[in-house]
C-alpha positions in Angstrom: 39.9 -24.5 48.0 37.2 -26.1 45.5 37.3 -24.7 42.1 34.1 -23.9 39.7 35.2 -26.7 37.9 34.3 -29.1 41.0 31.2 -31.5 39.8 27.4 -30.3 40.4 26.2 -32.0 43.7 23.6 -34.8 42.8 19.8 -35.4 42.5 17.0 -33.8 40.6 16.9 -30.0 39.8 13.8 -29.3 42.1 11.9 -26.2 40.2 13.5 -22.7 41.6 10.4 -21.2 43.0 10.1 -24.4 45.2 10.5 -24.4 49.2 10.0 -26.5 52.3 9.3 -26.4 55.9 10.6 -28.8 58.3 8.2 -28.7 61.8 7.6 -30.7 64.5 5.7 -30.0 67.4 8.5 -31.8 69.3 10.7 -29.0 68.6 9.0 -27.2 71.6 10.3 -30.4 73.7 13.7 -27.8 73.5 12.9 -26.5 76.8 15.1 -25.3 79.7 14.1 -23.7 83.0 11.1 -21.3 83.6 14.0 -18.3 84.2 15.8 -19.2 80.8 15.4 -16.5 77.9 15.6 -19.5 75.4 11.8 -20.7 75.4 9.7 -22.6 72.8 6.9 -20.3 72.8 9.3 -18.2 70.6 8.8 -21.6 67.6 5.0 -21.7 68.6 4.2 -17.7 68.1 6.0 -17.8 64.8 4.5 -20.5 63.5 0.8 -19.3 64.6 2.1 -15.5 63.1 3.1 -17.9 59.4 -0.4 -19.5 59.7 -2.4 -16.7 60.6 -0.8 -14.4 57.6 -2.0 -17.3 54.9 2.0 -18.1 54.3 1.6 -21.6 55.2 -1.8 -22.8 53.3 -1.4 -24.9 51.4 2.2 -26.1 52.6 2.8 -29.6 53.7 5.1 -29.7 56.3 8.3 -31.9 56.3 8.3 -33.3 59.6 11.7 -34.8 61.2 12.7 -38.1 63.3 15.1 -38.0 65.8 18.9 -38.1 64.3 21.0 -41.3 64.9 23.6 -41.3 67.0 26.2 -42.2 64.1 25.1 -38.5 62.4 25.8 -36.9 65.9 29.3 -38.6 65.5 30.4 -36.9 62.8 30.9 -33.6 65.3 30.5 -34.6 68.6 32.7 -37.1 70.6 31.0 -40.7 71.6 31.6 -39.7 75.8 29.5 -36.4 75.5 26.5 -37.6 73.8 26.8 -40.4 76.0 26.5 -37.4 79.1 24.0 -35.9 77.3 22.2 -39.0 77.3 22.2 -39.5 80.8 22.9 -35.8 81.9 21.8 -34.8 85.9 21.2 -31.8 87.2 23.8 -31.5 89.5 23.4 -29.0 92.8 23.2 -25.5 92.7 24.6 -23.5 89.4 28.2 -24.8 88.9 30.0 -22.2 86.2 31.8 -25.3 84.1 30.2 -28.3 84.8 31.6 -31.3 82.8 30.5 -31.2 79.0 29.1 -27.6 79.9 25.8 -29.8 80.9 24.1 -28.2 84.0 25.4 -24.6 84.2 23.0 -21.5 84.1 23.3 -21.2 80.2 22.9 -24.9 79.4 21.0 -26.5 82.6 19.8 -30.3 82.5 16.1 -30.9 81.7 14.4 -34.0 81.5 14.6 -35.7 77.8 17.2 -33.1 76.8 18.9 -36.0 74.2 15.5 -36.5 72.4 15.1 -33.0 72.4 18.0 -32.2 70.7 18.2 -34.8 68.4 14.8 -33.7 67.0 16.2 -30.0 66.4 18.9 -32.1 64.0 16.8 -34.2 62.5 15.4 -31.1 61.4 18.1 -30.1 59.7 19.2 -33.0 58.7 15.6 -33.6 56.7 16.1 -30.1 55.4 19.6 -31.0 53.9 18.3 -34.4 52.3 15.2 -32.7 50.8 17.9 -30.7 48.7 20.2 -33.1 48.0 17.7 -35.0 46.7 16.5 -32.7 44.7 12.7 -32.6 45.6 13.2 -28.9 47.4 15.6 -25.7 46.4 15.0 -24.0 49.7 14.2 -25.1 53.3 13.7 -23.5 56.3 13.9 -25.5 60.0 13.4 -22.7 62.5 14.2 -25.0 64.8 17.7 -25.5 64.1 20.4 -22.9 64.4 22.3 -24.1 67.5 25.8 -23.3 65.9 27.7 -22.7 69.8 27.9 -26.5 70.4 30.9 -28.0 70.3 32.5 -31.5 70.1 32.9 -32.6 73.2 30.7 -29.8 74.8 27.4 -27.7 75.5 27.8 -24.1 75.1 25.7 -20.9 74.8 22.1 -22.7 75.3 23.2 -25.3 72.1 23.1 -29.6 72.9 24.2 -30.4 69.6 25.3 -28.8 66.1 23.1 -28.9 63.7 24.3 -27.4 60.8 27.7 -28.4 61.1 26.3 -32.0 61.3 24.0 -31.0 57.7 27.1 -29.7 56.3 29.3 -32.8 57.2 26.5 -35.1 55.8 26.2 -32.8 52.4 29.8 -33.1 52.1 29.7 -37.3 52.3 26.7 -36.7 49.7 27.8 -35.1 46.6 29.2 -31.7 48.0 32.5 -30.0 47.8 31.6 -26.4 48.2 29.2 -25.4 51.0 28.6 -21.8 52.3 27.5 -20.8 55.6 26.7 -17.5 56.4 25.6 -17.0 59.8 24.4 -13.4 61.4 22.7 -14.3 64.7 24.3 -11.8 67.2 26.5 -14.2 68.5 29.4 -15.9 66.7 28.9 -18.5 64.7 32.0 -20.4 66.7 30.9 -23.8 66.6 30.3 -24.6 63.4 33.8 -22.1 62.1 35.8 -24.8 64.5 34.2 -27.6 62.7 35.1 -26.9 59.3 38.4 -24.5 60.6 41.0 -26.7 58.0 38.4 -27.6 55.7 39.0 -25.9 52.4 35.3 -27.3 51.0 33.3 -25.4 53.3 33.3 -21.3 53.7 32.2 -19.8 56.4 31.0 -16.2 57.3 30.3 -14.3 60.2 28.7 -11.4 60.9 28.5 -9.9 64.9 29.0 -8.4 67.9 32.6 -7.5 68.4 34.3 -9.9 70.4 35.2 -8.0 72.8 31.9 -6.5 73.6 30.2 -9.8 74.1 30.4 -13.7 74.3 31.7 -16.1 72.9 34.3 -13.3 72.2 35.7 -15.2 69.1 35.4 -14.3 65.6 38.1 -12.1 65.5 38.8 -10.8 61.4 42.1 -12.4 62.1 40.4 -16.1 62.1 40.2 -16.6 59.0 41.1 -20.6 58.4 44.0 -22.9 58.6 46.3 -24.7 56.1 44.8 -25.7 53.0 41.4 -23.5 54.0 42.8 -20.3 54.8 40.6 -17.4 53.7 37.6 -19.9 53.9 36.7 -18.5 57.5 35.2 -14.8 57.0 34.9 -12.9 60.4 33.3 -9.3 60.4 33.0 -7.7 64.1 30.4 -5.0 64.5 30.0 -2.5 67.4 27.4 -2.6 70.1 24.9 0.1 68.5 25.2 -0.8 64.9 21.9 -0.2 63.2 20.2 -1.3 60.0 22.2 1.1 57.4 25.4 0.7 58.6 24.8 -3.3 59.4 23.7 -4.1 55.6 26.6 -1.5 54.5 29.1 -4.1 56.1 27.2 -7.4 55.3 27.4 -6.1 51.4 30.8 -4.9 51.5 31.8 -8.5 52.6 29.4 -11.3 52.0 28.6 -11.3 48.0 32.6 -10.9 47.5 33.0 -13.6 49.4 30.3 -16.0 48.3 31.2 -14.8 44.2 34.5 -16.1 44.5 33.9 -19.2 46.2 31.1 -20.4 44.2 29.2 -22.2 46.5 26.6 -25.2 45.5 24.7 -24.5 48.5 24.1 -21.9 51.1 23.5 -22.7 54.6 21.8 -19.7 56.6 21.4 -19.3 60.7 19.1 -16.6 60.7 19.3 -15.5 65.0 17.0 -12.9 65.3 18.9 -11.5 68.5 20.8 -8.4 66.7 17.2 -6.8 67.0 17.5 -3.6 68.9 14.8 -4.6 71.5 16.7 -8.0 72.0 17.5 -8.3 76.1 20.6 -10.5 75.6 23.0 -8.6 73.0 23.7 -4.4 71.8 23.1 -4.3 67.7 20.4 -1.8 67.4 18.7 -3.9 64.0 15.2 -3.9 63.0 13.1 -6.0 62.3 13.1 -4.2 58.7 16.8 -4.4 58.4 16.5 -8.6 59.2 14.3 -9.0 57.1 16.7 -7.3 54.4 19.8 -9.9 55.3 17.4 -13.0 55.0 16.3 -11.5 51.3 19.8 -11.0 50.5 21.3 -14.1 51.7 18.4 -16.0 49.5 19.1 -13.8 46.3 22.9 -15.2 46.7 21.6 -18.9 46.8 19.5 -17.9 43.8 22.8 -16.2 42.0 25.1 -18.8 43.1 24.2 -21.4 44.2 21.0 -22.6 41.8 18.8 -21.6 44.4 20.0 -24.2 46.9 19.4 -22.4 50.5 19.0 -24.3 53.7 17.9 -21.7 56.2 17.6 -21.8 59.7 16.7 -20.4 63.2 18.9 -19.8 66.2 19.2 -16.5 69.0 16.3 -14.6 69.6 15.1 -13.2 72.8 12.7 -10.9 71.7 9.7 -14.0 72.4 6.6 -11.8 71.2 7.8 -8.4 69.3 11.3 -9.8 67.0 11.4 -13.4 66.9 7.9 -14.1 65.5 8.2 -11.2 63.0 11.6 -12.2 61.6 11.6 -15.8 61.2 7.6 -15.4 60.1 9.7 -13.3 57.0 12.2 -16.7 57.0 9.7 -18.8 56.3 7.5 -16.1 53.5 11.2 -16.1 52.1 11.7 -19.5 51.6 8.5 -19.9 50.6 8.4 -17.4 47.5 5.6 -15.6 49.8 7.4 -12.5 51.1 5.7 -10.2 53.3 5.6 -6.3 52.9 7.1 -4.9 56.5 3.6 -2.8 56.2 1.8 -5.4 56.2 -1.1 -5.6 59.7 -0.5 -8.0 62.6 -3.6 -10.3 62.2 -6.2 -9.7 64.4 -6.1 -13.6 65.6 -2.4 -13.6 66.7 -2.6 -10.3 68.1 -5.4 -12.2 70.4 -3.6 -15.2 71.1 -0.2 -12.8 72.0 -2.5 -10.7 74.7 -4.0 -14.2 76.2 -0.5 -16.3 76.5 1.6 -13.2 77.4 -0.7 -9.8 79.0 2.3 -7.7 80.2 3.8 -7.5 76.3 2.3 -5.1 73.9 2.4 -7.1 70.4 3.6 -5.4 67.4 1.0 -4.0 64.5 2.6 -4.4 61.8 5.3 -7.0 60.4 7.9 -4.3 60.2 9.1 -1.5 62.6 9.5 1.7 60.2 12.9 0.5 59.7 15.0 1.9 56.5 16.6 -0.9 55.3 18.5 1.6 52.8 22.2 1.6 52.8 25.0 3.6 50.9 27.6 0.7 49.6 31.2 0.4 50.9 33.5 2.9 49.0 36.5 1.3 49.4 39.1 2.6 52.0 38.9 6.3 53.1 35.7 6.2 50.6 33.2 6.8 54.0 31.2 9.9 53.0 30.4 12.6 55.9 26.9 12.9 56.5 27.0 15.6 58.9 25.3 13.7 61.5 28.0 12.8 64.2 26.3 9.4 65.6 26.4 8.2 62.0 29.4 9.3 60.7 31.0 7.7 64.0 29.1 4.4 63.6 29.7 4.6 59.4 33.6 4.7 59.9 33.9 2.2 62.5 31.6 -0.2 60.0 34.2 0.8 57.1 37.1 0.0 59.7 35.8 -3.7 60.6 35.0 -4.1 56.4 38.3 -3.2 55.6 39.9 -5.8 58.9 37.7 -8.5 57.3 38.8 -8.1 53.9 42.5 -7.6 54.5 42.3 -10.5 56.6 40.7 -13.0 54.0 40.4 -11.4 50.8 43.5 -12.1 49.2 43.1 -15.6 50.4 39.8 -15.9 48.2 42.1 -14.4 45.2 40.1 -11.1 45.9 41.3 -7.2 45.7 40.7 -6.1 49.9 41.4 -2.5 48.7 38.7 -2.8 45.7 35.3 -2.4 46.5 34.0 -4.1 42.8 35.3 -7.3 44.5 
């Protein structure tokens, strides 16, 4: 593993309270099939919730060009962006399709290269603007597609963004990246990429794996060779709400990102552990979201100098979750947070009834969540509330803290058993 002693990345201090947004209206080009739960209009709401809330005047948007194809080669294989490239439909719904390209989850639709190569472009503009030093934070809510793999589509994602970003920050000036990712879903794609890299650290937080897919991310995978212990895994049960969610992320996550000592965080923010989400079984708010995104910038600020890169991803929740949470992304990166309190806009709410009649919009920019949480005690430390749901769901949270800790912890020169580490 990289040491403190490793040399500060290059460029420019940008100053802390500084943040970009990469958009393009050709993100929206990310478009499937009328049936698919992955649609734009999930980008265009938030964006019109950001503008309509003031959190965008006076911004000037970063916008991206398609990536190359020699960036896309630095994950993927030459023969599947070449079938991506020239991808067909083929007949009927076929489960595995070659290069996953025309199943149900990952069907062919027209410009589908372009498409994706805007979303890494995206990140890829959000990357460079730090490295360079003109931005400490970015946000691409665009990007996020962390299932695809090297030689294959997978779980709606064409191409891997961030593990694309973190390969080119690694050929630019940086030997210890963190990416924390708690969408829903694990964050498979991008763990494979960097599975034996000791220079890159990266964390998970879930489902459990063997309540839903891509059931990986097991506290068991936690690296190979020379990186063992920089792959962090923690598997939460279906029902796992706000309190006991933030009990386990901070039980795991600031250890984690303390003793690696990252010069960069890299964030994919899915908003899909929402409990109204159709696709997935956390029970989050939108409260409790916006909680992990403040946390997970505090530790760039700690750690890494304030260098965050964050990003979209999962989200099915078109109208109520996704526009709410990544709105609070972008306030986030911004400096421009949002009280949860805070009233819906008249003007969205409008816009909402018009584009989408049979959905009643949200009020507020919160959900009366508590995003409150009683730390990890160390093991046998759970305290009894009295309340049987939450005692169940606090000791199963303590069980998967302590799997993840045994599991990598000592690998990261960390005390599992110690809850100051």
């Amino acid at each position: 593993m990289a040491t403190a002693s490793s040399a500060p990345p290059p460029g420019h201090a940008a100053p802390a309270d500084t943040g970009t947004v990469v958009w393009s209206d050709r993100f929206l080009d990310y478009t499937w099939t009328p049936r698919h739960p992955m649609k734009p209009a999930r980008l265009k709401l938030t964006m019109a919730l950001a503008r309509s809330l003031g959190i965008l005047d006076g911004v000037e948007t970063l916008e991206p060009a398609e990536c190359g194809r020699g960036e896309l080669l630095r994950i993927h294989t030459a023969d599947y962006i070449e079938a991506v490239e020239h991808a067909i439909q083929p007949p009927g719904e076929p489960v595995s399709p070659p290069y996953g390209l025309g199943s149900a989850d990952n069907p062919v639709f027209p410009g589908m290269h372009q498409a994706a190569s805007v979303i890494v472009g995206g990140t890829l503009a959000a990357a460079r603007a730090i490295a360079e030093g003109r931005t400490r934070r970015a946000v691409s809510i665009g990007g996020g597609m962390h299932h695809a793999m090297p030689s294959s589509a997978a779980g709606f994602c064409i191409y891997n963004d961030a593990a694309v970003a973190i390969s080119w920050l690694l050929d630019h000036g940086y030997d210890r990246i963190a990416y924390i990712d708690v969408d829903v879903h694990h964050g498979d794609g991008v763990q494979r990429a960097f599975y034996t890299d000791p220079r890159v650290l990266t964390i998970s937080i879930h489902q459990h794996p063997a309540t839903l897919w891509p059931n990986t991310g097991w506290p068991d995978e936690a690296g190979l060779g020379a990186a063992e212990g920089t792959a962090v895994n923690l598997a939460l049960l279906p029902g796992t709400r706000d309190a006991q969610w933030l009990r386990g992320f901070h039980a795991v996550v600031p250890g984690a990102i303390a003793a690696f000592r990252p010069q960069i965080i890299i964030s994919q923010c899915g908003a899909d552990t929402h409990r109204e989400d159709p696709l997935a079984d956390l029970e989050l708010t939108v409260d409790g979201q916006r909680a992990a995104i403040l946390a997970m910038r505090e530790l760039a600020d700690r750690y890494a100098e304030g260098r965050w890169l964050a990003l979209g991803g999962g989200g099915y929740g078109l109208v109520r979750v996704v526009p709410r949470a990544w709105t609070h992304l972008l306030a986030a990166a911004l400096g421009r947070d949002v009280d949860p309190a805070t009233p819906i806009p008249a003007s969205w709410t409008d816009l909402v009834r018009a584009a989408a009649p049979a959905v009643e919009p949200p009020s507020t920019m919160g959900d009366g969540g508590d995003s409150a949480y009683r730390p990890w005690d160390g093991p046998g430390g759970t305290v009894e509330t009295g309340d049987a749901r939450v005692d169940r769901a606090q000791r199963s949270v303590d069980s998967a803290v302590l799997a993840t800790r045994r599991a990598s912890f000592a690998l990261l020169g960390l005390d599992p058993e110690d809850p100051r580490d």
